[in-house]
Legacy VTK file of the C-alpha trace (Angstrom):
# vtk DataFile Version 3.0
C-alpha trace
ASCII
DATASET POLYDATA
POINTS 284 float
0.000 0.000 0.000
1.300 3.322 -1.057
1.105 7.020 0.052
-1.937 7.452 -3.083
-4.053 4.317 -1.364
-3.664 5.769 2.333
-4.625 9.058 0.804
-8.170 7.485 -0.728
-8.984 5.636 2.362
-8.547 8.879 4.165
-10.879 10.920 2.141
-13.275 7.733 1.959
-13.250 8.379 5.943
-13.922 11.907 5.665
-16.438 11.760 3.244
-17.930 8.386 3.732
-19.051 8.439 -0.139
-17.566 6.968 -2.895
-18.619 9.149 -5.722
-17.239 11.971 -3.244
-14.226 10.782 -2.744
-13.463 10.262 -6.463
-14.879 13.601 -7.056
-11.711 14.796 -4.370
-9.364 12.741 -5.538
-9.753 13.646 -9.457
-10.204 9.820 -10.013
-13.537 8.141 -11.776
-15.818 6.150 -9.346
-14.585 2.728 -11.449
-10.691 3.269 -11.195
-11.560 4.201 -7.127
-13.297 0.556 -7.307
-10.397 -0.880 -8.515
-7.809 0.559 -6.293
-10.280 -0.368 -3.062
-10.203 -4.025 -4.021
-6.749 -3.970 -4.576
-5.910 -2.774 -1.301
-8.517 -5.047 0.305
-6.923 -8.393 -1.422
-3.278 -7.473 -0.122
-4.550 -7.044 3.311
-6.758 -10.597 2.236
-9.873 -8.879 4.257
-12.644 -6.726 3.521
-12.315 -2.722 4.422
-15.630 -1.685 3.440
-18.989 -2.448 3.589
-20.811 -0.754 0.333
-24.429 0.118 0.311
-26.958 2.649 -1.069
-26.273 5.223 2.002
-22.586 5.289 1.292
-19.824 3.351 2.654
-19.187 1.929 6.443
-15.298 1.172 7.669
-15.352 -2.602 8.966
-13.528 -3.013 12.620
-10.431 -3.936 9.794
-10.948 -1.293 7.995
-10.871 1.226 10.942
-7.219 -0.611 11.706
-6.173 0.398 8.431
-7.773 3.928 8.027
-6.059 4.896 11.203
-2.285 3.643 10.186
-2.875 5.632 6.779
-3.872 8.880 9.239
-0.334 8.348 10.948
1.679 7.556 8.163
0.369 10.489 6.592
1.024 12.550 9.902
4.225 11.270 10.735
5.437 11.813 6.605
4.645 15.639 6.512
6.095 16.301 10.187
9.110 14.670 8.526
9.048 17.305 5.382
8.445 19.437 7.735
11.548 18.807 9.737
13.411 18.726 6.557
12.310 22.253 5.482
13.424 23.677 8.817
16.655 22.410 8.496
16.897 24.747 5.363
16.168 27.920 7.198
13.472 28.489 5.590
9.733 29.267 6.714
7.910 26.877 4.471
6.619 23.195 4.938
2.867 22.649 5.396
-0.055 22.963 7.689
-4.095 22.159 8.307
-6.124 24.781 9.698
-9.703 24.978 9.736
-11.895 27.692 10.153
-15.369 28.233 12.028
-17.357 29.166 8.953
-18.657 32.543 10.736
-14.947 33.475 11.363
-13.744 32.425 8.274
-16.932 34.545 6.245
-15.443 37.826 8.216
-11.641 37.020 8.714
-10.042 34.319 6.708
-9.264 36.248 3.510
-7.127 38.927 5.115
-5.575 36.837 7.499
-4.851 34.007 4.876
-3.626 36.401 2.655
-1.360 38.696 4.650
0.296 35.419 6.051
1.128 33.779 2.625
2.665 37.514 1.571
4.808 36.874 4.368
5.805 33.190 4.203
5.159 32.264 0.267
6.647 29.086 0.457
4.324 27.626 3.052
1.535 24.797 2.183
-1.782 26.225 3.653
-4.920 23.146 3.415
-7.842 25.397 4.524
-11.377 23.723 5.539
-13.901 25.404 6.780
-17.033 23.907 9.016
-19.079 24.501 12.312
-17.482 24.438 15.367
-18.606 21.360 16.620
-16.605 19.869 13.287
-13.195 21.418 13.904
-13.322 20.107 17.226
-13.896 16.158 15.946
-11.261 17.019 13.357
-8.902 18.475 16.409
-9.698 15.630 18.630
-8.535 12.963 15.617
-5.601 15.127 14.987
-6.538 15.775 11.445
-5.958 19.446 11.605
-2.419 20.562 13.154
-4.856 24.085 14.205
-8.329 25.618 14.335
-10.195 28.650 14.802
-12.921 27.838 17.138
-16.044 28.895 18.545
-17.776 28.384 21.727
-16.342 26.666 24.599
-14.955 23.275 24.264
-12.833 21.270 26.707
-9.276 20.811 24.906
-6.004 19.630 26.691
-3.729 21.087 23.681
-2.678 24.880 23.145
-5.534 27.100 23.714
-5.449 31.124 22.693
-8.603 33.266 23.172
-8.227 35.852 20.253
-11.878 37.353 20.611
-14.572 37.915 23.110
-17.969 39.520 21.386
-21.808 40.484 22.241
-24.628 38.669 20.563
-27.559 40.828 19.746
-30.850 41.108 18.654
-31.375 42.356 15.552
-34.012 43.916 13.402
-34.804 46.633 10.713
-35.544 49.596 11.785
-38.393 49.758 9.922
-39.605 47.191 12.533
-38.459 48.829 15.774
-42.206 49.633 16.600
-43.050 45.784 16.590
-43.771 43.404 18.610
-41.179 40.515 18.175
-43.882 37.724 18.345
-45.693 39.851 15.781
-43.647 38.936 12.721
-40.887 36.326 11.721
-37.792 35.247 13.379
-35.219 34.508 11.359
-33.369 31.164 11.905
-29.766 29.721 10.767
-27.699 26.702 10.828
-24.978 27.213 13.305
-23.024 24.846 15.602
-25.127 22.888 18.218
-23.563 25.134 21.615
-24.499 28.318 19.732
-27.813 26.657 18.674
-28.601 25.632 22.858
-27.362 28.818 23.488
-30.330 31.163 21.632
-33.092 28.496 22.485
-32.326 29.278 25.648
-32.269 33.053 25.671
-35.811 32.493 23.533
-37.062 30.509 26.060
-36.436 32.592 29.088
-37.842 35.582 26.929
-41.345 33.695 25.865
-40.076 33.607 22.128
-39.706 30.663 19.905
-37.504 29.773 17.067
-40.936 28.152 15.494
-42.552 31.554 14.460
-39.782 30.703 11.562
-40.500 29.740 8.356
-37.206 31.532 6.972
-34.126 29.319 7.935
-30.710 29.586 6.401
-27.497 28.090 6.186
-25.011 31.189 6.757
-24.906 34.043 8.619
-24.048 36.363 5.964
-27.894 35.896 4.257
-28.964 35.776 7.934
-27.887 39.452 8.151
-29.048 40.719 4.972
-32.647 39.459 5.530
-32.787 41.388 8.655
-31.711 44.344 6.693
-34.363 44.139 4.385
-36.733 44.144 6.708
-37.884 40.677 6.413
-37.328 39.506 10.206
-34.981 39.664 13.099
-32.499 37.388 14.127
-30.068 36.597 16.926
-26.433 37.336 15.427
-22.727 38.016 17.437
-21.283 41.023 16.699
-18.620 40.078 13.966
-21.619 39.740 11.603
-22.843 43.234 12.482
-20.190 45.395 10.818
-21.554 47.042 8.094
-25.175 46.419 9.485
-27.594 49.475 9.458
-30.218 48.670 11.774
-31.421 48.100 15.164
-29.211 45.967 17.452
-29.715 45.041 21.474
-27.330 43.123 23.075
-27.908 39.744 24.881
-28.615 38.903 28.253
-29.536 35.682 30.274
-32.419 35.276 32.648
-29.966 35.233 35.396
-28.024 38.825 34.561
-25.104 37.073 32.769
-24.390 39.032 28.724
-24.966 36.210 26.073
-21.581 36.597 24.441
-19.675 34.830 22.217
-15.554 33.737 22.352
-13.253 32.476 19.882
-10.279 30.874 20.646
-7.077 29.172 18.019
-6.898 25.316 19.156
-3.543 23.992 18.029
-1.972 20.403 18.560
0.978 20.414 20.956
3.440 18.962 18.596
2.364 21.395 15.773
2.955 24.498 17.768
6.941 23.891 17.545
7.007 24.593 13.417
7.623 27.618 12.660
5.224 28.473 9.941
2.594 27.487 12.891
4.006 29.312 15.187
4.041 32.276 12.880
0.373 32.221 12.211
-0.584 32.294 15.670
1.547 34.991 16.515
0.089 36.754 13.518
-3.795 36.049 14.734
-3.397 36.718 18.167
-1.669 40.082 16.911
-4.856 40.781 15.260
-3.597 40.965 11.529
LINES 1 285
284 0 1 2 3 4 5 6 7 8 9 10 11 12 13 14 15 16 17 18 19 20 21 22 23 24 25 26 27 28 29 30 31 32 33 34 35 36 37 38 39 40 41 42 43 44 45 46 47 48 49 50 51 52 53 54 55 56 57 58 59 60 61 62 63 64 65 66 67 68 69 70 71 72 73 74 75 76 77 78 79 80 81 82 83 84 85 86 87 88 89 90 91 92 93 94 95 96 97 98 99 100 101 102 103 104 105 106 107 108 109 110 111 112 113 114 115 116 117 118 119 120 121 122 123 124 125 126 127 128 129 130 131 132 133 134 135 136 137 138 139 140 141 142 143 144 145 146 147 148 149 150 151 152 153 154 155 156 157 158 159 160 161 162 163 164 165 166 167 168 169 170 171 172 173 174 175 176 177 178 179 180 181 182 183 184 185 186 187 188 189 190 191 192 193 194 195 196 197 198 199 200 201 202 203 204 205 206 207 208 209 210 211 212 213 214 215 216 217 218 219 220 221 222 223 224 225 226 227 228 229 230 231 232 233 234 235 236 237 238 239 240 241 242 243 244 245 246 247 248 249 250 251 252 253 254 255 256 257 258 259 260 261 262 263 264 265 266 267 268 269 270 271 272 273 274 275 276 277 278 279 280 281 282 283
């Protein structure tokens, strides 16, 4: 088994989907086929279990799919080493971003870091919370912007601390909030607790919606127009021209939101790691 077969039993974990996978990997679904028995008759046991849902690792499988994660680990922090011994900030790195972070922040900050260091790798993903954390946990990103507050025994930097709000138009200042619609969105599942909460100790509900969507960005924009309100943190309120009220729980305490970088312990010795976080918590 090569460095190409641990890499397609990889992205088959990630995306549990063969016609996915092939999709990633820039391979047809037939010559994926092939390569997956392949690897299955030199190990002389099945790795997968196929069905109309996707694919399923079997226990063997798992054995595999987790040697190919540390070969491929233990191979980059190797190139890695190498490209330090040149001097020279370069090598590569996984970071993920929280998708409301990323929407506000990730261009500048990806951009002003690969102005400095060029020769650096970047893989970028960006997800919910709640998904950066897994991938943290497996140690299938080497760092992540986070957040919300999750329990992590790595490095840990708080880089933000913001208000949540209620938001409307103010076309619709002089209404009643159970009078017309709120506006939902797909955010991580602490966030999500979170604003049931607060709508719950304030006699609302999130069921007077029959507007949700899937970023906070159209979230924002609906408000604007007039079409709702919404519950939003304050790094989506920028450029927003209308009627905000901050947050508070029943019992007095602000409804705010924190971001923190979560970085693996052995990552935060490279240098073109290092450099980044420097560079965040500096706020570039």
């Amino acid at each position: 088994m090569n460095e190409k077969d641990c890499m397609i039993l990889i992205t088959l974990g990630k995306t549990q989907n063969i016609t996915h996978a092939a999709d990633r990997l820039f391979m047809t679904q037939s010559a994926l086929s092939k390569r997956l028995k392949l690897i299955e008759q030199e190990f002389g046991t099945p790795l997968l279990i196929r069905s109309h849902q996707g694919v399923v690792f079997t226990p063997a499988g798992e054995k595999v799919l987790a040697y190919c994660i540390t070969m491929t680990h233990e191979r980059q922090k190797v190139a890695q080493e190498l490209d330090m011994i040149e001097g020279e900030i370069c090598g590569t790195f996984h970071a993920g971003y929280s998708i409301s972070y990323g929407t506000y922040r990730l261009a500048q900050q990806i951009s002003a870091y690969h102005k400095a260091y060029p020769k650096v790798n970047l893989q970028i993903v960006s997800d919910q919370s709640s998904q950066l954390y897994q991938q943290m946990l497996a140690g299938s990103l080497d760092l992540a912007i986070i957040r919300g507050e999750y329990p992590w025994n790595g490095i840990r930097y708080q880089i933000a601390e913001e208000n949540v709000y209620l938001v409307y138009s103010k076309e619709n200042q002089e209404k009643d909030l159970s009078d017309y619609m709120y506006i939902n969105r797909k955010t991580d599942p602490l966030l999500t607790s979170q604003m049931l909460q607060w709508l719950g100790e304030s006699s609302l509900t999130a069921h007077s919606s029959n507007i949700s969507v899937d970023n906070i960005t159209t979230c924002q924009e609906l408000v604007q127009a007039g079409t709702g309100w919404a519950i939003l943190p304050e790094i989506a309120l920028e450029d927003f021209d209308g009627v905000k009220v901050q947050l508070y729980f029943k019992d007095g305490s602000p409804f705010i939101r924190r971001t923190y970088i979560f970085c693996q312990e052995g990552s935060a010795k490279l240098p073109q790691i290092d450099y980044f976080i420097r560079m965040i918590r500096n706020g570039i």
